[in-house]
C-alpha positions in Angstrom: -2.1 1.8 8.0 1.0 -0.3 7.6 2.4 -1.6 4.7 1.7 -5.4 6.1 -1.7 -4.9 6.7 -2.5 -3.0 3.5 -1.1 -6.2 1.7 -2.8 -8.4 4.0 -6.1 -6.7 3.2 -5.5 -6.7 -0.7 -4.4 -10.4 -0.9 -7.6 -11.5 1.2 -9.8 -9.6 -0.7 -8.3 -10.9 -4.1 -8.7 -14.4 -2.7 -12.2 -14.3 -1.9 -12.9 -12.7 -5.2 -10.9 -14.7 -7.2 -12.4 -17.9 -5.5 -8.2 -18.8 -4.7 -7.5 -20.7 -1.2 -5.0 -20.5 1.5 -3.9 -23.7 -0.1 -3.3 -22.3 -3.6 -1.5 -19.7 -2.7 0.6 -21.7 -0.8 1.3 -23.8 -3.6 1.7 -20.7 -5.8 4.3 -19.3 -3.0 6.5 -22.9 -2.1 5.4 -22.5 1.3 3.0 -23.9 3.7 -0.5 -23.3 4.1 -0.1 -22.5 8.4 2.6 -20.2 6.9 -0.3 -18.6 4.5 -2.6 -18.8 7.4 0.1 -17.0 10.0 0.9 -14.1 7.7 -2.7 -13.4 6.7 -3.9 -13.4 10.3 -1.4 -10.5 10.7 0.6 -13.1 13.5 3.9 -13.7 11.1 5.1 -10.2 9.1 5.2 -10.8 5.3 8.8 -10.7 4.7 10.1 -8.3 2.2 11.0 -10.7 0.0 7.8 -12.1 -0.8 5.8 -8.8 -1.8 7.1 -8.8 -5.1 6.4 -12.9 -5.1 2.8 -12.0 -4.0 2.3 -8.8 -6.8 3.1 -11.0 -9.6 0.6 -14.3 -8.3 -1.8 -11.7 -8.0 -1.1 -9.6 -11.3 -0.3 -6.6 -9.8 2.6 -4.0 -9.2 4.4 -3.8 -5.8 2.9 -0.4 -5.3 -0.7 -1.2 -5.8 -0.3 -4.2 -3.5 1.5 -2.1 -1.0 -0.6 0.9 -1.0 -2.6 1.8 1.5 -6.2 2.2 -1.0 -8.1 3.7 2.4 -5.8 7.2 1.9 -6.8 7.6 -2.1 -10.8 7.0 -0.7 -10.5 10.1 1.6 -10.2 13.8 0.7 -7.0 15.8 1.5 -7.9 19.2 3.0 -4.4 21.9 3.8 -5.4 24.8 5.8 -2.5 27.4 5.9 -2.9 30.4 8.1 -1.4 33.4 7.8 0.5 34.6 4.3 3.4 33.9 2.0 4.9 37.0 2.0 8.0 36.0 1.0 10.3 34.0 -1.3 11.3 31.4 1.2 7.5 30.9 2.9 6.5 30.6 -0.9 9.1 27.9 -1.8 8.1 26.1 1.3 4.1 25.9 0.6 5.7 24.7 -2.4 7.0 21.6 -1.2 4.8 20.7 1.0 2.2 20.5 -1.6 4.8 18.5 -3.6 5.6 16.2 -0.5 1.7 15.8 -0.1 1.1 14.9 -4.0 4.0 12.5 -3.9 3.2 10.6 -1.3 -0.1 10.3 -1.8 0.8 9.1 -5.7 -1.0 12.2 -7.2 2.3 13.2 -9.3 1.8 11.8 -13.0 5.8 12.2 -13.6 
């Protein structure tokens, strides 16, 4: 999933829970409502500049707004075949797993 359509599916969602209109967060955003409508819709690309505008109206971080929630929901499963016989095959499972855990978010530090 992209990053625009992850935000797209968090700010709808917070919307209808929060009871908020297209209209409000237009007002809360100095745009117009079309504009709203457009970039919800998935027909205009939310421009860079307005994720962090659209974390903080909706109280969260830029990385909970732009992370893709349906990759946390499913279960990561790495099936190496063959051994790590060596040094260098070692250090290379190694960073995969880190690349995987990074990505993913799964890193605490």
């Amino acid at each position: 999933m992209k990053t625009n359509e992850a935000v797209i599916g968090k700010v709808k969602i917070w919307l209808q829970e929060n009871g908020k209109s297209h209209q409000w967060l237009a007002e809360e955003l100095n745009i117009s409502k079309a504009l709203v409508g457009h970039m919800l819709s998935g027909n205009r690309t939310i421009q860079p500049k307005r994720i962090p505008e659209l974390a903080k109206i909706l109280g969260l971080s830029v990385k909970e707004l732009t992370q893709d929630s349906s990759i946390q929901s499913k279960r990561l499963v790495v099936q190496l075949r063959g051994a790590t016989s060596n040094r260098r095959s070692k250090q290379e499972v190694e960073e995969l797993l880190f690349a995987i855990e990074d990505y993913l978010g799964l890193k605490s530090g």
